[in-house]
LUMMAR-707600 format. One record per residue: x, y, z of N, C-alpha, C in turn. Coordinates in steps of 0.2 Angstrom, whole numbers, plus 5000, padded with zeros to 4 digits. Atoms other than C-alpha are relative to their C-alpha. Example, Ala and Ser with C-alpha at 12.3 -4.5 7.8 and 13.67 -1.06 7.14 Angstrom:
BEGIN
500449945000506249785039500450065000499649944999506849955036499650055003
END
This chain:
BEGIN
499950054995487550674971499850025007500349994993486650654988500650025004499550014997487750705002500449955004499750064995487850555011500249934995499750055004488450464994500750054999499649974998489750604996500549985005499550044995490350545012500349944999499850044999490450395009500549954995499549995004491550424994500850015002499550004998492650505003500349965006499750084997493050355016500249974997499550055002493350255004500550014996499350005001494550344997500550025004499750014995495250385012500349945002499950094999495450175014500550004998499650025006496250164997500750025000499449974996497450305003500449965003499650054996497950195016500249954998499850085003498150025008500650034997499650005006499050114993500850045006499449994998500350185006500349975002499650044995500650075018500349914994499850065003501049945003500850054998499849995004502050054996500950045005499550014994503150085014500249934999499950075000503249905015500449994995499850035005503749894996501250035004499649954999505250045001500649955006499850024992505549965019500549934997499650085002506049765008500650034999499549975002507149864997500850025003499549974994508049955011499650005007500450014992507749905031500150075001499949964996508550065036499950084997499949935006507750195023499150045006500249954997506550335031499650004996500449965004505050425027500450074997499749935004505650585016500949984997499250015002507550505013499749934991500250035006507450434993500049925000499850085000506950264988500449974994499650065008508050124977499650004995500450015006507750114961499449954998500550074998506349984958499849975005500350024993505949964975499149994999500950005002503949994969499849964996500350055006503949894953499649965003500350045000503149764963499450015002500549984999501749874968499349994994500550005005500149834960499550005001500850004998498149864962499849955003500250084998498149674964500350005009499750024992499449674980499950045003500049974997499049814986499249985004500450014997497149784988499849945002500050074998497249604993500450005008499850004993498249675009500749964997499250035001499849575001500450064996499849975000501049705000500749964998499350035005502849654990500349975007499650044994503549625009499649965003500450064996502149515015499949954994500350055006501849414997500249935002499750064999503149275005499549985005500650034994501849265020499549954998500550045000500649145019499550005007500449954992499249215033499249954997500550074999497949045027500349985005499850054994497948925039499549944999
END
């Protein structure tokens, strides 16, 4: 593998990184408003996390959004 298909590996898993958390806060955050990073989540608080919501930027707390216009 060239180097600069190297890099540009890991950017985009760096992205993915970020999508797949911040869906995954949000999922945590619906669940419970007053829950923390490092303090436990609810049980099924995730289930609703999936490949699909997560990379489409619709996260379980944003799914009732509607961001058409």
């Amino acid at each position: 593998m060239q180097k600069k298909d190297r890099l540009a590996a890991g950017y985009t898993l760096e992205k993915y990184e970020r999508i797949y958390r911040q869906a995954f806060y949000d999922a945590a955050k619906k669940a419970d408003p007053n829950w923390k990073i490092g303090k436990p989540i609810k049980a099924g608080a995730l289930d609703d996390v999936t490949r699909e919501t997560a990379e489409t930027g619709k996260s379980p707390a944003q799914a009732t959004l509607d961001t058409k216009i």
